[in-house]
C-alpha positions in Angstrom: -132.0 -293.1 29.7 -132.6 -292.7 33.1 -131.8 -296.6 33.7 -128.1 -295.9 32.6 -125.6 -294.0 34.4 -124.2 -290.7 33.5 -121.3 -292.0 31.8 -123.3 -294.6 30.1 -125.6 -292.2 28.7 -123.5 -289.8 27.5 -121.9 -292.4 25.7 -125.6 -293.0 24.1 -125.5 -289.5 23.0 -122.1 -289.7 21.3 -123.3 -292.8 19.3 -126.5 -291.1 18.7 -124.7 -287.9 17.4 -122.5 -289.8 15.4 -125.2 -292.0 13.8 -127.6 -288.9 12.7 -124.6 -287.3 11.6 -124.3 -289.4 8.7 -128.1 -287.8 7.3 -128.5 -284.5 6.0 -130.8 -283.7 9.5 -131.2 -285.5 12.5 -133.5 -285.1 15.5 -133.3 -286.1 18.7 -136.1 -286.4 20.5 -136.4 -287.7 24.7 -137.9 -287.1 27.7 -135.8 -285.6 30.5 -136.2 -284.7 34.2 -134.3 -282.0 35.9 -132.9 -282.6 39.4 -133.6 -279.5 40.9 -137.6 -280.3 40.2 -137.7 -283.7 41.3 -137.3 -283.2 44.7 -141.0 -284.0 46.0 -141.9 -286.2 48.6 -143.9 -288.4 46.3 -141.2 -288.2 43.0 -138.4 -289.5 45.4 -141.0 -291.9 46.8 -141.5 -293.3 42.9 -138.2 -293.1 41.8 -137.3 -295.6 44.8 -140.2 -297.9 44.0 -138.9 -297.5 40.7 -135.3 -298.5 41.5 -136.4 -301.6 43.7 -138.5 -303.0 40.6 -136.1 -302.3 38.2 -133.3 -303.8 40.5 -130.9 -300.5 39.9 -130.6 -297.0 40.3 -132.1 -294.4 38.4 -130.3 -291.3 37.5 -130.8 -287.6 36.7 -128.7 -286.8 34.3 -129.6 -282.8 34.2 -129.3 -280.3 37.5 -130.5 -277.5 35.3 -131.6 -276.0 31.7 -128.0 -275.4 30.7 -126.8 -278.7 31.4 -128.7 -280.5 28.8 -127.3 -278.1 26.4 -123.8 -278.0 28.1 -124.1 -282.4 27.6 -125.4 -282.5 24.4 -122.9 -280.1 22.6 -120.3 -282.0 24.5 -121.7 -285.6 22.7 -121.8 -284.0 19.3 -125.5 -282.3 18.5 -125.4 -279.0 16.9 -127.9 -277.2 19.2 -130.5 -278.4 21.8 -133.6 -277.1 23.4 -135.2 -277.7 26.6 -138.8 -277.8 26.2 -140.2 -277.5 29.7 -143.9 -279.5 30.1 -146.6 -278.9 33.0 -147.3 -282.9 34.4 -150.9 -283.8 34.8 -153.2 -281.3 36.6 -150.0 -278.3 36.6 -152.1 -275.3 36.5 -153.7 -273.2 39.2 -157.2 -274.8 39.2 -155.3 -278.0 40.4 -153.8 -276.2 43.8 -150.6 -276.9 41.8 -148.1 -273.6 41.3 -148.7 -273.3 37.8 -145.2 -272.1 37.4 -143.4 -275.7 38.6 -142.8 -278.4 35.8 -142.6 -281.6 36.6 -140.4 -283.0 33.0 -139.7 -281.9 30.2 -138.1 -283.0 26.5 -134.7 -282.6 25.0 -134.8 -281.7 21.4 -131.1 -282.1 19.9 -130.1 -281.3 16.2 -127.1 -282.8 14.3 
């Protein structure tokens, strides 16, 4: 998702929504990336390489926790959760402030 822009994705959503709608339970399941965490010398060093391979920009679609939620309500889902995961080497053996994460997933129910 990070490929397409905002309005782009949360078109994705809507069709998304709509399509597990149609079931008796959907799930949702993606990765996700916060804004306000991805501000590090070396994740704004990859996300350029990134964007010069891929020949376009990548986007953070979420500033903050409630924003997913906020988004995914708007495209149709029921409820969502932001499960926040530690990146490789996130705890306090690694130097690393055990209390950053560097991604986490979007669980979204219709």
């Amino acid at each position: 998702m990070n490929y397409l822009s905002p309005e782009l994705a949360r078109g994705v959503w809507k069709r998304i929504a709509a399509a597990l709608g149609r079931f008796p339970h959907g799930l949702y399941l993606a990765d996700a990336y916060l804004s306000t965490e991805q501000r590090s010398k070396a994740m704004l060093a990859f996300g350029a390489m990134l964007s010069a391979f891929v020949r376009g920009r990548m986007h953070v679609h979420f500033a903050r926790r409630k924003d997913a939620a906020q988004l995914m309500k708007k495209a149709g889902f029921k409820s969502s959760t932001l499960h926040e995961t530690r990146g490789p080497g996130g705890d306090a053996r690694s130097g690393e402030n055990p209390r950053r994460r560097s991604r986490a997933r979007v669980e979204a129910v219709r």
